[in-house]
C-alpha positions in Angstrom: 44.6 118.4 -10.9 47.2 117.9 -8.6 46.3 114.9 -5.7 49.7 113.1 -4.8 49.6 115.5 -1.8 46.6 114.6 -0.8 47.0 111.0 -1.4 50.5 110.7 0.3 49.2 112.7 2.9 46.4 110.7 4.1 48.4 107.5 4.0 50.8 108.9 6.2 48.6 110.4 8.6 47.6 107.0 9.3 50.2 105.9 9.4 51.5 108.2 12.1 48.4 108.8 14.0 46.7 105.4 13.5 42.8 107.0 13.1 41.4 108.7 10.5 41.3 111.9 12.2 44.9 111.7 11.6 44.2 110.4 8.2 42.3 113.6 7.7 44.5 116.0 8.4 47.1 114.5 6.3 44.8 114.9 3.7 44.2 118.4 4.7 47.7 118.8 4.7 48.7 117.1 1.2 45.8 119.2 0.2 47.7 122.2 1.4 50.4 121.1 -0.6 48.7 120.0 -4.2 47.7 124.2 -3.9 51.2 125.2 -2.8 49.4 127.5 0.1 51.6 125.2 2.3 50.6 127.0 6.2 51.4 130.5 5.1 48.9 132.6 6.7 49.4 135.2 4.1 48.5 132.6 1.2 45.5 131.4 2.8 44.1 134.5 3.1 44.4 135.8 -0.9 43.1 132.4 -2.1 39.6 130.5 -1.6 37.1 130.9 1.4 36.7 127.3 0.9 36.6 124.9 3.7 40.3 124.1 3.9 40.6 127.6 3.6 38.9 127.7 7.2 40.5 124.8 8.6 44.2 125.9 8.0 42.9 129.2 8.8 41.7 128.6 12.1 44.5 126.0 13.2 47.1 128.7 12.3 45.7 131.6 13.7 44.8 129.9 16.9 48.5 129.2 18.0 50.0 132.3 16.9 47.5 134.3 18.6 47.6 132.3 22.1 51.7 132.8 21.7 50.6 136.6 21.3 47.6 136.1 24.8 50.9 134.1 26.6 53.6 137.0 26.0 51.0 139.9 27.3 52.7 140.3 29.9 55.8 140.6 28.6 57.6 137.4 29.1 55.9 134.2 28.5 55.8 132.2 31.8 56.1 128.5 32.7 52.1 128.3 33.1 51.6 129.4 29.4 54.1 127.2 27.9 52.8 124.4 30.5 49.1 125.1 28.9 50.4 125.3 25.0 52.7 122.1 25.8 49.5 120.4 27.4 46.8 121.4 25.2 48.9 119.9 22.2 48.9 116.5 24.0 45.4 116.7 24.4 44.8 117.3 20.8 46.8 114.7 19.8 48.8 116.1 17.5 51.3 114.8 14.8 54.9 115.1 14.6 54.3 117.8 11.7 51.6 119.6 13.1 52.7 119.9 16.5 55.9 121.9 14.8 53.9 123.7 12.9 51.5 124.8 16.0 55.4 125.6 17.8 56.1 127.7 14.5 52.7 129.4 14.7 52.9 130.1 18.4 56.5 131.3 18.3 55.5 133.8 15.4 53.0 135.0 17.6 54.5 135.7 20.5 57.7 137.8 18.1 57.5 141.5 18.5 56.0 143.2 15.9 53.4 140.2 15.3 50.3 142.0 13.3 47.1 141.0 15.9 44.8 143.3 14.0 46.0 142.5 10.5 45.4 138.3 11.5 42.3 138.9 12.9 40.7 140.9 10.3 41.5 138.2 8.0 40.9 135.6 10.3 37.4 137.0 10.5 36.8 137.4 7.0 37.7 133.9 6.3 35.3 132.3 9.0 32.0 134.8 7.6 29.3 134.6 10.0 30.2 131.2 11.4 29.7 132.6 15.3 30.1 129.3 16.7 33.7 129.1 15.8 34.6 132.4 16.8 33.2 131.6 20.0 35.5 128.8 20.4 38.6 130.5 19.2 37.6 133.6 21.6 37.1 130.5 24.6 40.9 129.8 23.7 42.6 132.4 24.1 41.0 133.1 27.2 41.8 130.3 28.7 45.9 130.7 27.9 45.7 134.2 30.0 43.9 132.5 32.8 46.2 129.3 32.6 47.8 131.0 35.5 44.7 131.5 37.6 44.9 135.3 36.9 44.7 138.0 34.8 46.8 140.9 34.6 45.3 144.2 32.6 47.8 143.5 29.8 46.0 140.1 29.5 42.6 141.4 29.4 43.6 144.5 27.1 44.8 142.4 24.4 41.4 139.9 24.7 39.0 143.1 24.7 41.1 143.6 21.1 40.9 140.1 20.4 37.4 140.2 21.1 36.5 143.5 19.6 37.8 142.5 16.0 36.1 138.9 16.0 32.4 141.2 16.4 32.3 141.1 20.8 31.5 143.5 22.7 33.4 144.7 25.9 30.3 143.1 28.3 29.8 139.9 26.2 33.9 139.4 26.4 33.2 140.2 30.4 30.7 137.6 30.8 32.6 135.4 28.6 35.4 135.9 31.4 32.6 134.8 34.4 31.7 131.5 32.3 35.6 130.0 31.2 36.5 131.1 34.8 33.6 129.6 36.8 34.4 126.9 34.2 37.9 125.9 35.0 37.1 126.3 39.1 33.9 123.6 38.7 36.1 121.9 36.6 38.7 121.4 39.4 36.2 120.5 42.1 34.4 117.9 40.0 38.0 116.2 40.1 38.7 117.2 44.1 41.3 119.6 43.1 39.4 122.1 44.0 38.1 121.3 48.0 38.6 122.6 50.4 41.4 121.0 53.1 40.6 120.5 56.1 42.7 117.9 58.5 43.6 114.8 56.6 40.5 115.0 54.4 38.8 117.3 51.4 35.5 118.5 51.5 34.0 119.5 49.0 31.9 122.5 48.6 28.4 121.9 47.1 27.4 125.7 47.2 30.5 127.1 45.4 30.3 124.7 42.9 26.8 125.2 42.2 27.4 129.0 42.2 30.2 128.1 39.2 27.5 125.6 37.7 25.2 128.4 37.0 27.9 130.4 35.9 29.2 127.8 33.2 25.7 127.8 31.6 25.2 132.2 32.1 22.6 132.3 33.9 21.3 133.4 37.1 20.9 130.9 40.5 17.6 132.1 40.7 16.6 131.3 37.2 13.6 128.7 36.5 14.9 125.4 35.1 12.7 126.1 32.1 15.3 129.0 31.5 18.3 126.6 32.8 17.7 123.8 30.4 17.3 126.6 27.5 20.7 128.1 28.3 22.2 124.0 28.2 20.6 123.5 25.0 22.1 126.4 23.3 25.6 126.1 24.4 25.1 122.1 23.5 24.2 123.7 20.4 26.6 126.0 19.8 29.9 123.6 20.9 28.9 120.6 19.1 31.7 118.7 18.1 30.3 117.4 14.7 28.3 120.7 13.9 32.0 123.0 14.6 34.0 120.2 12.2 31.2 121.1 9.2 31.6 125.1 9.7 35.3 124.5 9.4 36.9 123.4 12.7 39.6 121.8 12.1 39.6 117.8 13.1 42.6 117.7 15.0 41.0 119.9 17.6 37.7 118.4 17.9 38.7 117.2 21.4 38.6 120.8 22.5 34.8 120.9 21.5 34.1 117.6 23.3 35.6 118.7 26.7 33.9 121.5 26.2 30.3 119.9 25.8 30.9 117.3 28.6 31.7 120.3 30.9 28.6 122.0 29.8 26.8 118.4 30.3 28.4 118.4 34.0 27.6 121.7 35.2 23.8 121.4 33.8 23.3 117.8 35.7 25.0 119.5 38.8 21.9 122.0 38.9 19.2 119.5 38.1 20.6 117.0 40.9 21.0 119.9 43.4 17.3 121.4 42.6 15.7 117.4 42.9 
């Protein structure tokens, strides 16, 4: 049984990260390693469905697709690589898995990358754990929106995306409604979103409770019974801890967790609007 990998690579992702979560990636990492699978898609695929399996899986396939999503349109723009480049920091990466989520992305935005092949794999590999397609599906959206639009190339290649992870055309479409609202609520919870007018912003508490409703799918005129349903299941479904045991990888927990606290905001927006 081989561990020195995995032994060697939790020390030094410690060491580099100084939290376990780093810790526990180098240990995903040596574990990687002690197998010889190293981050070849390819080789992940053909061995295991276990849970590293999934975690290597998802990391990988999650970089090289967005690099597919951000070259769309033919020519990757400053707001894509601006998104990638940001949503690395906010993971927190480490030196060696920021370059390989550069590697990943770069290989997906090559010509000739195989979309279909990687997802069919990719889908295989993560069985009926919905949760996490959802989340992977929620990432790639947001890298074609990153530059507040989206071009028919963009949404073309996220109704494929969509359509070989199990979606449907309208559940991709509503989808669209919920990251969308989710990024404008976002943006006038923080101001960046109001509205100028003179020297001063105001805010406006209509829109963003139009987006509030929107972030949780359901209608303005829905009962809070119905509301607080709708919370509960997407609380449910983007759990932080619940996504890391289906086989999210930890060094993109943080994803779930922004995710959940803008879930949290948009519902407590509603019930302070409706008192």
């Amino acid at each position: 049984m081989h561990i020195w990998g995995k032994i060697l690579g939790f020390l030094f992702g410690f060491m580099l990260s100084k939290n376990l979560f780093g810790a526990l990636l180098g240990l995903w990492l040596g574990h990687l390693f002690d197998r010889g699978r190293g981050f070849n898609f390819n080789g992940i695929a053909g061995g295991k469905e276990d849970e590293i399996s999934r975690q290597a899986a998802f990391f990988y396939t999650t970089f090289s697709v967005m690099g597919h999503v951000a070259k769309a349109k033919g020519q990757v723009t400053s707001h894509e690589i601006a998104f990638t480049s940001a949503y690395m920091d906010k993971l927190g990466l480490s030196s060696d898995l920021r370059k390989q989520a550069q590697d990943a992305f770069r290989e997906g935005k090559s010509s000739g990358f195989p979309l279909k092949d990687r997802l069919v794999k990719f889908k295989r590999l993560m069985g009926n754990r919905h949760d996490l397609l959802l989340m992977f599906l929620e990432i790639q959206i947001q890298v074609a929106f990153s530059d507040g639009e989206l071009d028919d190339a963009e949404r073309s290649v996220l109704h494929t995306i969509a359509k070989f992870l199990g979606y449907s055309a309208s559940e991709l479409d509503n989808l669209l409604e919920m990251i969308i609202a989710g990024t404008n609520f976002h943006q006038q919870q923080s101001g960046r979103g109001y509205r100028q007018q003179g020297a001063g912003s105001i805010p406006s508490s209509g829109q963003q409770l139009t987006n509030a409703y929107k972030v949780l799918g359901v209608d303005k005129n829905s009962p809070m019974p119905v509301i607080k349903k709708a919370y509960r299941k997407l609380m449910s479904q983007h759990h932080p801890d619940k996504l890391i045991a289906k086989g999210l990888p930890p060094a993109m927990m943080e994803s779930a967790k922004e995710k959940t606290q803008e879930i949290q905001a948009a519902y407590e927006f509603i019930v302070k609007q409706n008192n």
